[in-house]
N, C-alpha and C positions, 0 to 999 in steps of 0.2 A: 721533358726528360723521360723518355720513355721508360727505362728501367736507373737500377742504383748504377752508380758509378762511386768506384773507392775515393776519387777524387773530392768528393761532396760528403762520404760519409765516413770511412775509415782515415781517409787523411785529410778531413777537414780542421784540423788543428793545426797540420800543417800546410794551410793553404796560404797563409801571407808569408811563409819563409819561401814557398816554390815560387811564389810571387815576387817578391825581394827585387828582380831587377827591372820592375814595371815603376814607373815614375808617376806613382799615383798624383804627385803635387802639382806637377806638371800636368797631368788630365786633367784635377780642378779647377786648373787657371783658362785651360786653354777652354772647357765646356762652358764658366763661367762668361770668359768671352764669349762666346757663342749664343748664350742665353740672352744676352745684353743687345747684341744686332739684330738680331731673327724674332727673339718673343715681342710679340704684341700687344701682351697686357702684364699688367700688375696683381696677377695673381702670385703668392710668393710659394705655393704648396707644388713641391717635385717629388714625384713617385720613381724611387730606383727599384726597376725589375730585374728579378736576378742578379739583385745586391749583393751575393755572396757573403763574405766578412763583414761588408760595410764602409768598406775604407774608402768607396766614393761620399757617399753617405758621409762619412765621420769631417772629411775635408769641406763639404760643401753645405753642411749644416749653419757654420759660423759668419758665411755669407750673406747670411739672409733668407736661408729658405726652410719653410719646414716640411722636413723631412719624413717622408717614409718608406719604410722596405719591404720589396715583396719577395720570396725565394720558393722554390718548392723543395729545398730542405732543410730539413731541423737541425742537421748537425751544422750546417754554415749559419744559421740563425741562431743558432746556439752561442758560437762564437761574433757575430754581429752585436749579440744583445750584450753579452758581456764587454765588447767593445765599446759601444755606444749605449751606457744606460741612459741616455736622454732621448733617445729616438725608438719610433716606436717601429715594432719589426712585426712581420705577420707572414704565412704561409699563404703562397700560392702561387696557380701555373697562370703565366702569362698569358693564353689563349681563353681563359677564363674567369680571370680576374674582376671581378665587377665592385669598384670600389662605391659609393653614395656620394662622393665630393668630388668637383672638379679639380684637375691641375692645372699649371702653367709650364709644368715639364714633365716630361717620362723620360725618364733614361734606359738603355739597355745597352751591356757592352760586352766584353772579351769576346765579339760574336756568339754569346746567349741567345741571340734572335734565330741563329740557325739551328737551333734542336726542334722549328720546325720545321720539319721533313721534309713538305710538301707544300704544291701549292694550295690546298685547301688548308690546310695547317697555317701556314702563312698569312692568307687573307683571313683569315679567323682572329689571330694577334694583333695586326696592323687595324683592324676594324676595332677591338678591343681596347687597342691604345688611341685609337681617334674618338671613342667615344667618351676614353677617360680626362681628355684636356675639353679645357675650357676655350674657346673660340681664340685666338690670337698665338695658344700655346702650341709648345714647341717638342714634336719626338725627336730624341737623338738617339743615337745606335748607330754601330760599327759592325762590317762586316769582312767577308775573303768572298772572292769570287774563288766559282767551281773548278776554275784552272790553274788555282793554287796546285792542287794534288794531281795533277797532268804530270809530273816527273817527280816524285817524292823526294823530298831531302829530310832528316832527322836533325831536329837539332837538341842542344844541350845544354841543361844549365844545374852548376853545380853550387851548395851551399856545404861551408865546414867548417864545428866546432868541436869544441869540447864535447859537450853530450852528444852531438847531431851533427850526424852527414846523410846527406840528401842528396841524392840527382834525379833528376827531372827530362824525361825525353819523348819531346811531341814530336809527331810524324801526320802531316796533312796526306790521303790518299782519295783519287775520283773513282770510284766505281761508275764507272758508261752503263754499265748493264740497271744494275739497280736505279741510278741517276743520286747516287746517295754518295755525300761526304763521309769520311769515315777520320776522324780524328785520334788515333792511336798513342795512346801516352804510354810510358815503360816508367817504375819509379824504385828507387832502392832508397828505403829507411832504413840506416842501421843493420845493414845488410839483410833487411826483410822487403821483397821484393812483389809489386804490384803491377798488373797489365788491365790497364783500361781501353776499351774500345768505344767511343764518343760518336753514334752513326747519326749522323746532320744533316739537313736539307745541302742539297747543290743547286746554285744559283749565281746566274752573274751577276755581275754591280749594275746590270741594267734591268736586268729582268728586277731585282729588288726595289729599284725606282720606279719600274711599269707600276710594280703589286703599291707601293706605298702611294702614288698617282691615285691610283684606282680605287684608295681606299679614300681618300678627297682630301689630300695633303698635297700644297705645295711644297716640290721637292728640291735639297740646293744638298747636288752632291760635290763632295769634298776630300779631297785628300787627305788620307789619314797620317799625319806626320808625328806622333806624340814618340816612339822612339825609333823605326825604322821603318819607313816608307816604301812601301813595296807595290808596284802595279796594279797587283791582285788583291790590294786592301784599298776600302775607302769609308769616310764618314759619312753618315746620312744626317740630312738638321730637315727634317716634317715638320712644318707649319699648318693648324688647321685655321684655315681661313676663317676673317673675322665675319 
């Protein structure tokens, strides 16, 4: 994350309500699966990078794994840790994480993995997440290809109560020039209003699997179906050979 974003720090309390219509239980079950076909060993330790809240974290602890979280912000670990006082949460960037224990999973999602920019940004994390599993284990993460933001659409998503109303409006756009995503969010609390600008590596769903290949993962890409499947989205499941 190259600079702040209000998203992570001024409306990190309200990140699981902007979130609200993401079916987090549904991503447990369906990763859970996943974990079950693809991993190779019995190791039970899953590292979630850029855990955010924790709400994968908080579902996927009771399964059997122990957990823990990596973010590179205090205000989303803030509310993480108050969510999860059993899990243990700790600050850091993906690209440079160097934990002392193996895993048997990494996680990384909402396309977290694209705030690297580049591709030497890229091969630096994917290198960093292969070194942090344990031979059999398994990296997942989700991403959008670069031609998501070829024709921009906004979309919308509203919360409303009593104390709080919220709207929420992402905007995927491809800068060719730069070769950079730009992720554009617009947000009204309470009629206090926020402009995020989220500038993300671009990349397609293949050039992702060359880089993840290269880094010495068997790669098994996947369609991402957890609530609207879209061409330009797909799951990745990296296996570091045994």
């Amino acid at each position: 994350m190259p600079k702040t974003h209000a998203f992570y720090t001024d409306l990190a309390e309200y990140y699981d309500v902007v979130y609200l219509y993401v079916d987090y239980r549904r991503h447990a079950d369906a990763i859970f699966s996943l974990i079950q076909k693809y991993k190779k060993n019995d190791n039970p330790k899953l590292l979630d990078m850029a855990c955010g809240t924790g709400t994968h974290a908080k579902l996927l602890s009771p399964k059997g794994f122990v957990v823990t979280g990596v973010d590179i912000s205090e205000n989303m670990l803030a509310v993480a840790r108050k969510k999860n006082p059993g899990i243990f949460f700790v600050r850091g960037d993906m690209r440079t994480f160097a934990p002392k224990e193996k895993f048997g999973v990494v996680l990384c999602f909402h396309n977290a993995i694209l705030y690297n920019q580049d591709e030497a940004q890229m091969r630096a994390t994917l290198s960093n997440f292969f070194s942090a599993l344990q031979p059999g284990g398994i990296l997942v993460f989700d991403a959008v290809d670069k031609r998501i933001g070829a024709t921009p659409k906004r979309g919308e998503y509203r919360f409303n109560s009593s104390d709080l109303n919220l709207s929420f409006k992402p905007q995927w756009a491809y800068n060719e020039k730069t070769n950079r995503l730009d992720l554009a969010i617009d947000f009204d609390v309470n009629g206090k209003t926020f402009h995020d600008h989220h500038e993300m590596g671009a990349f397609t769903l293949q050039e992702l699997k060359d880089h993840a290949k290269n880094a010495g993962f068997d790669v098994f890409l996947l369609q991402r179906n957890f609530e609207f499947p879209r061409k330009e989205e797909a799951l990745f499941v990296c296996r570091k050979p045994l």
